[in-house]
N, C-alpha and C positions, 0 to 999 in steps of 0.2 A: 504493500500500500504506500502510496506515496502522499507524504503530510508535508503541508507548512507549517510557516511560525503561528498563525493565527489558527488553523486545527488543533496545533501543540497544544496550546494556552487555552482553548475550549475545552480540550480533554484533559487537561491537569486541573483545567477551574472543577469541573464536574465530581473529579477526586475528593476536594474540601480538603486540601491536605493544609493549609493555614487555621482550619477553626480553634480558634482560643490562643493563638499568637498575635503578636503586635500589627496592626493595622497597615506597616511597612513593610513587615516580617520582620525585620531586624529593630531588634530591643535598642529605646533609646537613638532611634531615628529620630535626622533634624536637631540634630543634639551635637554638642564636641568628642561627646566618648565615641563617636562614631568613627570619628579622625584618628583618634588611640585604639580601637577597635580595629581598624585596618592596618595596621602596623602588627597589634599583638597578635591577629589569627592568621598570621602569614604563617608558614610551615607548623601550623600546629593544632587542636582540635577547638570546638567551639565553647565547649565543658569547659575548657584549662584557660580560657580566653577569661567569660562571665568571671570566675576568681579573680584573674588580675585586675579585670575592671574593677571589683568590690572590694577590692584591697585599696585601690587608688581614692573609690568612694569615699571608703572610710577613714581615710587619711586626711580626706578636706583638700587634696591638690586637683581632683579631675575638672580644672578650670583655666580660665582663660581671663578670670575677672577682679582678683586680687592681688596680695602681695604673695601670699602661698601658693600661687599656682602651680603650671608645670613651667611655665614660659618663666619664671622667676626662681627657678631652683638655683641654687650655687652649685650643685657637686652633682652629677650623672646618676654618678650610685647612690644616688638617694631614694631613688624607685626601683634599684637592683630587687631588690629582696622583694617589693611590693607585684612585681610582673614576674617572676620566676617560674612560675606558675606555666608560663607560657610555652617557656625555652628561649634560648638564645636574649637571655635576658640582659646580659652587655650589649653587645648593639641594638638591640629594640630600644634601650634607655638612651642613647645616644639620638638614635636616629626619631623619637616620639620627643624629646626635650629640645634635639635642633627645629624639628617642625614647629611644635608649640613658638618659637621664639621667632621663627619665619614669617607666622602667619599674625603676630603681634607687630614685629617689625614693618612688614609692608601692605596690613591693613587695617591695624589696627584693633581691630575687637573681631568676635566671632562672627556678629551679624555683619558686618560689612565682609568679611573675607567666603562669605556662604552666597554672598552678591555678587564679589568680585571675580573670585579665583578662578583660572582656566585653569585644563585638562593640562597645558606645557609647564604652566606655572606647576602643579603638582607632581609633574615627572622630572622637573628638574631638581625636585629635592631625592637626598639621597634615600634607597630603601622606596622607592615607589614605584611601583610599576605598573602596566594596562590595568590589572585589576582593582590595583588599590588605590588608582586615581576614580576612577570609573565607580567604588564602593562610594567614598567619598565624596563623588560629585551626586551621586544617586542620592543615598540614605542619607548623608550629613548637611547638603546644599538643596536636596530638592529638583535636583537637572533631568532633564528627559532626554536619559543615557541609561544601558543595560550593562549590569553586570553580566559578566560572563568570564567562568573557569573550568575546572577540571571535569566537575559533574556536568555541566552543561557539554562539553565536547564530548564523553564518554555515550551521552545520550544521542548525542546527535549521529555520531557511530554505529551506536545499535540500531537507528531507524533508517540507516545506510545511508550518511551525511559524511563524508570522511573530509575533514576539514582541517588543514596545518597551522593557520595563525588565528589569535586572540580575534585579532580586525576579519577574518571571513566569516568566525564562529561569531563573532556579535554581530554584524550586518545579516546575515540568516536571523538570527531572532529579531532583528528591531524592522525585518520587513516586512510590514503586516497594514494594510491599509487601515488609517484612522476611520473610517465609517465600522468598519468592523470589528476595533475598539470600541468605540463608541455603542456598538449594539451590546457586548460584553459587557461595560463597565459604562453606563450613562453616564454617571454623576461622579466619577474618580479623574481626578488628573493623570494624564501621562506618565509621567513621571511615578507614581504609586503603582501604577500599572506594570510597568519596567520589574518596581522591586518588588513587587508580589510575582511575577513572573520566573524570574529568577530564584525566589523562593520557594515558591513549589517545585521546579526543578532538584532543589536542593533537596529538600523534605521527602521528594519521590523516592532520590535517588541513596538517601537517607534510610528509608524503609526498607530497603533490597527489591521493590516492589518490580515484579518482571515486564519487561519493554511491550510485551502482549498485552498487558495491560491500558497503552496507549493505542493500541494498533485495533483493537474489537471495535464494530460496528456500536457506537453511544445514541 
């Protein structure tokens, strides 16, 4: 059988594999921990992620708007022990402390840098790459841009999509005519549409749940 992006997204909507998650999917969307979020679940699981974040919570730094923030730490390894959790907790402290200080430096506060910031501007910092620009313009900024990774390419594999770059594997999902969003999702922005998209992907692929599953007559 042969499916697009806009069949996918019909038969994963149908699933409900979001019920009783975050309205974004991602906990804390439109939020800064989103920005630290994408840093800490790079090479490592979602479970060990949530910890770091609530170590950071609870410490009063996961900000951008005092003197305790992360953008005003003196020493790196001040959040060593607080993200450990994650792995690779040296350069994640480095690399989430020079951003914090990036994104204070050239725009000042959170809400203007969620306005400002391009996709170049975010890959030129170190430690960021298609995906983690791409989380962050999504879930943290609100941009109508799709995440796409591993689970998404494995999928698209199995539905006989064999696809080599990030850029062909997201251009296949974000091809889907707006009228047919819009019969989908009336009343959702874009941009919510993207990260609930890419969240059932995950969630599916999460489950073990078998590719047949998308492929039966709905």
């Amino acid at each position: 059988m042969d499916i697009n992006s806009i069949e996918l997204l019909t038969r994963l909507k149908n699933l409900d594999l979001l019920k009783g998650l975050h309205q974004w999917w991602w906990e804390g969307a439109l939020g800064f921990e989103v920005v630290v979020g994408a840093i800490l679940t790079q090479n490592t699981k979602w479970e060990k992620v949530k910890i770091s974040l609530a170590n950071l919570k609870g410490s009063g730094i996961l900000t951008l708007s005092d003197d305790t923030s992360l953008h005003n730490l003196a020493k790196i390894d001040s959040i060593e022990n607080l993200i450990a959790p994650s792995g690779l907790y040296r350069q994640k402290s480095a690399r989430i402390i020079a951003l914090a200080r990036a994104i204070v430096e050239d725009f000042g506060d959170f809400a203007s840098f969620q306005q400002g910031v391009s996709r170049k501007w975010l890959l030129e910092r170190k430690g960021i790459g298609f995906e983690s620009a791409d989380s962050i313009l999504n879930y943290a900024c609100g941009r109508e841009i799709m995440v796409v990774d591993s689970y998404s390419a494995r999928l698209l594999a199995g539905l006989g999509w064999e696809m080599e770059s990030y850029e062909d594997v997201q251009r296949w999902f974000m091809d889907m005519p707006y009228k047919e969003i819009a019969r989908l999702y009336p009343a959702m922005p874009l941009a919510q549409v993207y990260a609930r998209y890419h969240g059932k992907i995950v969630e599916f692929s999460k489950k073990k749940l078998p590719i047949q599953t998308l492929m039966e007559e709905q």
